[in-house]
C-alpha positions in Angstrom: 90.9 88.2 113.9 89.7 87.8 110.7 89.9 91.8 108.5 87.7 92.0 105.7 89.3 93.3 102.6 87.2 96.5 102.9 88.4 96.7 106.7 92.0 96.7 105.8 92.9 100.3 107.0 94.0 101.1 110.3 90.4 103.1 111.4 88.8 100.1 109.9 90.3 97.7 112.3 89.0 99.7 115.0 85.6 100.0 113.9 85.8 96.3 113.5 86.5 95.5 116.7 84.2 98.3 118.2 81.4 96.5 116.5 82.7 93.1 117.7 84.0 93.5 121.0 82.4 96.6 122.1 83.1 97.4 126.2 85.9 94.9 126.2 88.6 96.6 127.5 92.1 97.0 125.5 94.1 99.5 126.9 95.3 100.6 129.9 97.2 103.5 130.5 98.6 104.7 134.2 94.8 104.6 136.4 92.9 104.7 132.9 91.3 102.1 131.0 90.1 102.4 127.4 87.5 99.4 125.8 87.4 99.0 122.0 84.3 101.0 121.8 85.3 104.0 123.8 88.9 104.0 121.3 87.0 104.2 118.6 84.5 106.9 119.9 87.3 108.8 120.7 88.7 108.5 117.7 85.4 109.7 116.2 85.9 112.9 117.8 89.6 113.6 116.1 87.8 113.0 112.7 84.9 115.1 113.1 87.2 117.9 114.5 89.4 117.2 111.7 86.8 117.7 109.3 85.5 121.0 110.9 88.7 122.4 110.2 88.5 121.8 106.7 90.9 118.7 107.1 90.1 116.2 103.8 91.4 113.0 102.2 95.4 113.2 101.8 96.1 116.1 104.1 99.2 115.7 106.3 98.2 115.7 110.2 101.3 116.0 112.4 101.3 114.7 116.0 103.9 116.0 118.5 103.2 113.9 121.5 104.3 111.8 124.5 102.6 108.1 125.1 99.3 108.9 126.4 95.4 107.7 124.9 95.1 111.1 122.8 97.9 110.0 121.0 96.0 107.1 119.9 92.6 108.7 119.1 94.7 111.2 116.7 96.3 108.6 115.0 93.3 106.6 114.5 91.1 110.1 114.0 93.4 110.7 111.4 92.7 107.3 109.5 89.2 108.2 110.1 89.4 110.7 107.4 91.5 109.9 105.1 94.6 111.8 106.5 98.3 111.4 106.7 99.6 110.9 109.9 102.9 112.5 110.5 104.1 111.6 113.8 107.2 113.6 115.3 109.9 113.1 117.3 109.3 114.8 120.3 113.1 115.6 121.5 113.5 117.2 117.8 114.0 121.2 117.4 114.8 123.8 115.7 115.9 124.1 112.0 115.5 119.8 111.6 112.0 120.2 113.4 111.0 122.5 110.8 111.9 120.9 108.0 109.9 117.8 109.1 107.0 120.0 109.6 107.4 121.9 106.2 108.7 119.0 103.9 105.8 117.2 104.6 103.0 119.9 104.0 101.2 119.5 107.4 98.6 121.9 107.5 97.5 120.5 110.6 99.5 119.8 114.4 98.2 118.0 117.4 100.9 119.3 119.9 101.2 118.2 123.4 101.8 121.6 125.7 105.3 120.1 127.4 107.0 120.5 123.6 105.1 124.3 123.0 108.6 125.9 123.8 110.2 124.0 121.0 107.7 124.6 118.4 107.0 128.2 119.8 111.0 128.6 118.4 110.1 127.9 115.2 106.7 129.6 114.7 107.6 132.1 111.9 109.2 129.3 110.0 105.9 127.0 109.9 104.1 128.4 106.9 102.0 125.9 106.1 100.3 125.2 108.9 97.1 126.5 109.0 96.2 124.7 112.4 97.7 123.8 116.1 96.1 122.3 118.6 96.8 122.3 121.8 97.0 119.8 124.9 97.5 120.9 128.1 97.5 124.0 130.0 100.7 126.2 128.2 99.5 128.6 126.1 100.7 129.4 122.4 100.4 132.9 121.2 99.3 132.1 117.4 95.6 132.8 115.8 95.9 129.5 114.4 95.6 127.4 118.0 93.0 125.9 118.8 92.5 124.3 122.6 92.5 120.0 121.9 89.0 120.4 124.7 87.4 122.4 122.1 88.7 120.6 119.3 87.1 117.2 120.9 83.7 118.9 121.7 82.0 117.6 119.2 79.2 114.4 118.9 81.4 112.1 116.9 79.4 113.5 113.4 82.1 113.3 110.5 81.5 112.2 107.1 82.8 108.8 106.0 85.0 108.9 102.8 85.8 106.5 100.9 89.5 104.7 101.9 91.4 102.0 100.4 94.1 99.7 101.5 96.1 101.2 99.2 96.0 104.8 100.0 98.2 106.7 102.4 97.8 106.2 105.9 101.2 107.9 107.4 104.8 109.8 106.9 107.9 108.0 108.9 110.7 109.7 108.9 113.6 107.7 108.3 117.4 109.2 108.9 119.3 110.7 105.8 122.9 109.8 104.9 124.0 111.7 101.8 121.2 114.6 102.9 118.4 115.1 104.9 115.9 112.5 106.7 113.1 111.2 104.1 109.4 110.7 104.3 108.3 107.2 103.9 104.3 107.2 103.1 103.2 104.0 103.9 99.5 102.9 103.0 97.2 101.3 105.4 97.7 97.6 103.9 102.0 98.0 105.1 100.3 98.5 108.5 97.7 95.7 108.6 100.1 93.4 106.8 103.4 94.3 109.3 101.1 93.8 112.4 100.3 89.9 111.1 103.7 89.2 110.6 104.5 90.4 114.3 101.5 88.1 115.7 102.9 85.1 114.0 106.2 85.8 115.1 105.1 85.9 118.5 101.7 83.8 118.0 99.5 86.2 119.8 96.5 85.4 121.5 93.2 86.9 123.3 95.8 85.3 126.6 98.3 87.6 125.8 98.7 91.2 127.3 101.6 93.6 125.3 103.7 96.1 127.2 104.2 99.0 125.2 106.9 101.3 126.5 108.5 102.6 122.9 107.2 106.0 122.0 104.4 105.6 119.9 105.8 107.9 117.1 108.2 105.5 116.2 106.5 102.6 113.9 107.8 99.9 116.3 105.1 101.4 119.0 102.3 102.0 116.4 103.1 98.9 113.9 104.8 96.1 116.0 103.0 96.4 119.1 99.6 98.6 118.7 98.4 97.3 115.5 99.5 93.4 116.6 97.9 94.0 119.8 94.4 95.0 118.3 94.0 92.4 115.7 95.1 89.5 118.1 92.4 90.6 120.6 94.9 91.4 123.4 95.1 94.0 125.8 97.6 96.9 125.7 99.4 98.2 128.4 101.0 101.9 127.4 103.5 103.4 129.6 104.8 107.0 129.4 108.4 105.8 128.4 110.6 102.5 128.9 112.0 102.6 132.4 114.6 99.9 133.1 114.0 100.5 137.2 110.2 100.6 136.6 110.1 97.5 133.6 109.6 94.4 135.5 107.4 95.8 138.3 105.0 96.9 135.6 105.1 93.5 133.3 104.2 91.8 137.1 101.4 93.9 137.5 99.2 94.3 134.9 100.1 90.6 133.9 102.0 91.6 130.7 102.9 88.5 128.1 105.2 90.8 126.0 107.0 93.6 125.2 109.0 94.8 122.0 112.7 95.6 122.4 114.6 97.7 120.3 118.8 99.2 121.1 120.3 98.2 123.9 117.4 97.7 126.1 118.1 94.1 126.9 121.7 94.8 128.1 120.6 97.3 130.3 117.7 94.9 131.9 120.9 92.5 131.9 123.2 95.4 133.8 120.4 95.1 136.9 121.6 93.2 139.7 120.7 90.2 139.4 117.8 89.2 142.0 116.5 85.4 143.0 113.2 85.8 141.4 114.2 87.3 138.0 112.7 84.0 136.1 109.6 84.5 138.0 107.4 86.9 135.7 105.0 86.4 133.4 106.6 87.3 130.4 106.4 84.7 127.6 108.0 86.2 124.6 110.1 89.6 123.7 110.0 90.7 119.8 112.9 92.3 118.9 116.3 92.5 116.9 120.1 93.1 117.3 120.6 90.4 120.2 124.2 88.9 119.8 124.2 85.2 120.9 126.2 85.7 124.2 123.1 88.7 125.3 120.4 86.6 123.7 120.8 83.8 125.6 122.2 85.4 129.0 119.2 87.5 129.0 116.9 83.9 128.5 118.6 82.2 130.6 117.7 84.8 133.5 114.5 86.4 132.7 113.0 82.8 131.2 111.5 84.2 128.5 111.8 83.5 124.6 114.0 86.3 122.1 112.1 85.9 118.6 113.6 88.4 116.2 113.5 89.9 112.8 114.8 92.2 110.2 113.2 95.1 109.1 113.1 99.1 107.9 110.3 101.7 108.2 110.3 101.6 103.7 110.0 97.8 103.8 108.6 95.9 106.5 109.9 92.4 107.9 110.9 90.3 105.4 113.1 88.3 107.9 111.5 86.7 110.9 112.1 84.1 113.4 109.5 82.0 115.8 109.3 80.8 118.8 109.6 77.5 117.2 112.1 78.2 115.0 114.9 80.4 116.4 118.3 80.8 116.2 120.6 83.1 118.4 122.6 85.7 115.8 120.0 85.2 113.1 117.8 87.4 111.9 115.1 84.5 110.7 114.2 83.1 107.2 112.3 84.8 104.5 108.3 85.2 105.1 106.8 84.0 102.4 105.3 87.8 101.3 108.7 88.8 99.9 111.4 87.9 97.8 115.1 88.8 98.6 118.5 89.1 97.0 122.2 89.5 98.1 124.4 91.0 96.0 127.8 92.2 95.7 129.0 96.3 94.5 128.8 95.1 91.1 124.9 93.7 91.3 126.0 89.9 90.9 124.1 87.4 93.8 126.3 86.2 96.4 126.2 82.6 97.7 126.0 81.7 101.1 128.6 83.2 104.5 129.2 85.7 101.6 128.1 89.5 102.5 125.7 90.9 100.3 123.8 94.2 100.1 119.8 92.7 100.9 117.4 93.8 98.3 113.7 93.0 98.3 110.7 92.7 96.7 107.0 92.3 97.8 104.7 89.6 97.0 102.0 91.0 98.7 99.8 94.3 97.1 100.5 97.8 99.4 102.7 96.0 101.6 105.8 98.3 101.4 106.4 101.9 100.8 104.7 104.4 98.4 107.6 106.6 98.2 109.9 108.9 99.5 107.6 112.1 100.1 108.6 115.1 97.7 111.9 113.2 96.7 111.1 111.1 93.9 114.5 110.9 92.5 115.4 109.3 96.0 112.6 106.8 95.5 113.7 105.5 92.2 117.3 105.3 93.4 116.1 103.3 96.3 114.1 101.2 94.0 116.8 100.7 91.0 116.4 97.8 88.8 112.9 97.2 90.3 114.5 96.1 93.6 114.4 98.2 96.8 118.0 98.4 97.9 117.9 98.5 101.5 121.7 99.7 102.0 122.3 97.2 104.9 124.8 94.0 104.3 123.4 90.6 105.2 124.6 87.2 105.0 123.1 83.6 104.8 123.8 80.4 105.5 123.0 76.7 103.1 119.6 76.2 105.6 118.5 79.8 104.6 118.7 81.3 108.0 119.9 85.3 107.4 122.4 87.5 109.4 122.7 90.8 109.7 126.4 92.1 109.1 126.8 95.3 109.1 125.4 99.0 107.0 126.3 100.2 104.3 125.1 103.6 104.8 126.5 106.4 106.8 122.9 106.3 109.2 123.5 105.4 112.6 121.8 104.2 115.2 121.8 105.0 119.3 120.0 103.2 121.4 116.7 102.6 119.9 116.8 106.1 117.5 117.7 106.5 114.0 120.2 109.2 113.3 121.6 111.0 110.3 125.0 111.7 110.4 124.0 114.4 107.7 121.9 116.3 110.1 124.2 115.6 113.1 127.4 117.2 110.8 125.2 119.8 109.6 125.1 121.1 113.5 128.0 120.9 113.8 129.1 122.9 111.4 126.9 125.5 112.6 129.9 126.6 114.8 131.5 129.6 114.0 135.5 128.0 114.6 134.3 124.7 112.6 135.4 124.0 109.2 134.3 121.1 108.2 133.4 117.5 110.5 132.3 113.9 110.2 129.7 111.8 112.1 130.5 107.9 112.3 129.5 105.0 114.3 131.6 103.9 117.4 130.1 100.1 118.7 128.4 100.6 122.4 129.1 98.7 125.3 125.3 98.6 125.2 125.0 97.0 121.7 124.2 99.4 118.4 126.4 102.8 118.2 127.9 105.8 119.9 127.7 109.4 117.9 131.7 110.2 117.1 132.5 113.3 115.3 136.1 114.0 113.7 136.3 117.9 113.7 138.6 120.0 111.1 138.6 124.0 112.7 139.2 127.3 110.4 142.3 127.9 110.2 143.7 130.2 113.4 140.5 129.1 115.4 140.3 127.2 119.1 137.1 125.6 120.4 137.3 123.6 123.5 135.3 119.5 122.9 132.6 120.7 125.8 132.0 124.0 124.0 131.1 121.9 120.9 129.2 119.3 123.0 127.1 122.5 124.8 126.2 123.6 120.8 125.3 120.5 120.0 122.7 120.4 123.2 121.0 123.7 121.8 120.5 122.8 118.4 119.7 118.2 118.6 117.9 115.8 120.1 119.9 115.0 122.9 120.4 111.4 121.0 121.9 112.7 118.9 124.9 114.9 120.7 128.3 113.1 120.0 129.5 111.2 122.9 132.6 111.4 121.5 134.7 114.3 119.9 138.3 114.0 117.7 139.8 117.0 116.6 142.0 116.7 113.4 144.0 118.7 111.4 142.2 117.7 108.5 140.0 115.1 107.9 140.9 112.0 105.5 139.6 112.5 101.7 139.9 110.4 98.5 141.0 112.1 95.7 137.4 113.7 94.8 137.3 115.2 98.1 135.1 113.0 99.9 135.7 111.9 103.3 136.7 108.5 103.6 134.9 108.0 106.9 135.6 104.1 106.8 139.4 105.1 107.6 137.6 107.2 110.5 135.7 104.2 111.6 138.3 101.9 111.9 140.4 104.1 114.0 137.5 104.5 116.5 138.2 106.2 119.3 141.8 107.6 119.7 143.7 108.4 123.7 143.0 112.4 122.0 139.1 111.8 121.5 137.1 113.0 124.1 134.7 110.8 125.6 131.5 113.4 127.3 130.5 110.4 129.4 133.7 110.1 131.5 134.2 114.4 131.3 137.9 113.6 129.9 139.4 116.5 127.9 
């Protein structure tokens, strides 16, 4: 598909292919089936409802939902007019919930009646808002909700604005280490420009159908797989969530050609026993990252089907990208020609090559990264020092130029698929009355990525039992983010300035004292 420069928005791309491909269908969703034209009607409706609340170019529109098709007519309703999108977590609550609602002046949220309990907790808190409205059949006892039937019962009559590549498009949240998660406003060229990188990778086609199963407030469901989906032409098959019992059944039966993984969700397809016609599906390519050579090409080698992978972050795109014709297992691709990188050592110097370096980047391409941290510019100009983005993440290369990912060099971690601050998962923590002080850091899964361990200091003369902290935990996270493991000390380790030296905690890993909540040991 061919975007003309004045098309290069996301809501522009659908009005394109409206106008181009009309009734064609693109998405399927459960015993539903979307064409072009009926997406983009839809999406019509979100942006003159939008409008009729007042909504104008800039404002922040959050959207608290599951996979369905609304999600996709808000997002794109959104675009419409000139909005920020602000897609939330759904398993988020409470006091982190809030803050992602407040930080990022939403005055508007589209909120899907299965999470009304979590936002009902937090009502009072939510200031800014001067709108909810609601999906579904719960009901939210607030003057400022709004059913999402009478929202949409409109003709479709909003009021074009003018929109360029360059403006805003959406807020992704992206975990905090040294404080809370950050706001990365991307504009609508990051999107456009992310979503070509991902066809090549794959070399998408009208043939090809993509299975998306990742929750679509995550930027791998909305920028790696919808956006790449449209402007190749192909269809889109949207599930409610990824389903490891329900995965290949699926892919047989609406055909699919692809599907984006992310975590550990090719060692647990891998874990399946293994069945005599596991080769036989139409699958041609997977687009993903992480696979270590021995799961890369096991899970080829059973499920005949290509691994093409890449390196990327929400701030920065995908600099690093394999092919289908150029691949190799452990490596995280060669540089796309719309960047230049750097490794470097602590003291900024470049590192040569099977040396680890800390990747920084620059793009060759205008509006094809980040704006800026939202509301935290001194966090954007530390991310951006010396006119490089430091990304924070250690990488290596080779003499042919092929990359490898090493390791992080921030405290973030990551389970299965999610992002999580170890900021906001100590910060819970030390929400309990008998806890002093604690430390979140990575443990390596059995299913590839990390496991949530916390090192716990009490108050002096205080007791607190691992599965009373796990049960606090529960109320206050997203249940990816409860420790799986707990290690109570009598103090934690510190340098000399009183920080924690969590590499010391790292390397010790999980002790015969930690308790593991998986196998209920104490």
């Amino acid at each position: 598909m061919v975007i003309s420069f004045e098309n290069r928005t996301v809501h522009g791309v659908i009005e394109q292919l409206a106008a181009d491909r009309g009734d064609k269908p693109f998405l399927s969703f459960e015993d539903q089936t979307f064409s072009y034209s009926e997406l983009n009607d839809e999406a019509g409706k979100v942006a003159a409802g939008l409008q009729g609340l007042g909504i104008v170019k800039n404002d922040k529109v959050a959207i608290m939902m599951s996979n369905r098709p609304e999600f996709l007519f808000s997002w794109f309703g959104t675009s419409k007019v000139g909005a920020v999108e602000v897609p939330v977590n759904t398993a988020h609550k409470g006091a982190l919930l809030s803050y992602m609602i407040n930080m990022s002046d939403s005055v508007v949220l589209i909120l899907e009646a299965d999470f009304v309990d979590q936002i009902r907790e937090i009502l009072p808190d939510l200031r800014k808002l001067k709108h909810i409205i609601l999906l579904g059949d719960d009901e939210l006892s607030d003057d400022r909700m709004v059913s999402f039937g009478d929202f949409m019962d409109n003709d479709r009559d909003y009021r074009p604005c003018h929109i360029l590549p360059s403006d805003p498009c959406a807020m992704m949240f992206t975990s905090g280490t040294t404080g809370p998660s950050k706001g990365a406003v991307v504009p609508h060229n990051y999107q456009l420009v992310m979503a070509e990188i991902i066809c090549g990778m794959a070399e998408y086609s009208e043939e090809d159908c993509l299975y998306n199963a990742l929750p679509l407030f995550h930027g791998n469901a909305q920028t790696l797989s919808t956006m790449p989906a449209l402007i190749s032409g192909a269809r889109m098959v949207l599930a409610k969530r990824f389903s490891a019992s329900q995965f290949w059944d699926d892919i047989r039966r609406h055909n699919c050609t692809e599907f984006n993984y992310i975590g550990g969700i090719l060692a647990i397809l891998l874990k399946a026993e293994p069945k005599d016609d596991d080769a036989d599906n139409p699958l041609r390519v997977m687009v993903g990252a992480g696979a270590n050579k021995e799961i890369f090409t096991a899970f080829e080698d059973r499920f005949n089907v290509q691994l093409v992978e890449g390196y990327g972050m929400s701030e920065i795109g995908t600099p690093l990208n394999t092919s289908p014709g150029d691949r190799r297992p452990g490596s995280c691709g060669t540089l796309n020609p719309g960047y230049q990188i750097m490794l470097i050592d602590d003291q900024g110097q470049e590192v040569g090559p099977h040396t680890p370096g800390e990747l920084l980047i620059r793009p060759l391409v205008p509006h094809s990264m980040m704006l800026e941290y939202y509301n935290m510019p001194e966090k954007t100009v530390e991310a951006w020092q010396d006119l490089w983005f430091h990304t924070g993440d250690y990488l290596q290369h080779d003499e042919e130029g092929y990359y490898y990912f090493v390791d992080r060099k921030k405290d973030a971690l990551r389970r299965r698929g999610e992002n999580i601050s170890s900021f906001e998962v100590e910060q819970g923590v030390n929400s309990h009355a008998a806890v002093l002080e604690s430390a979140a850091v990575a443990v390596k899964s059995d299913l590839g990525e990390d496991e949530v361990m916390i090192c716990v200091a009490l108050k002096p003369g205080q007791k607190l039992a691992a599965k009373d902290l796990i049960t606090h935990c529960e109320k206050l996270m997203a249940y990816f983010m409860v420790p799986r493991y707990v290690r109570f000390m009598d103090q934690l380790p510190k340098t000399p300035t009183e920080r924690v030296q969590k590499y010391r905690l790292r390397d010790e890993g999980v002790t015969p004292d930690t308790f593991d909540r998986e196998r209920k040991l104490s």
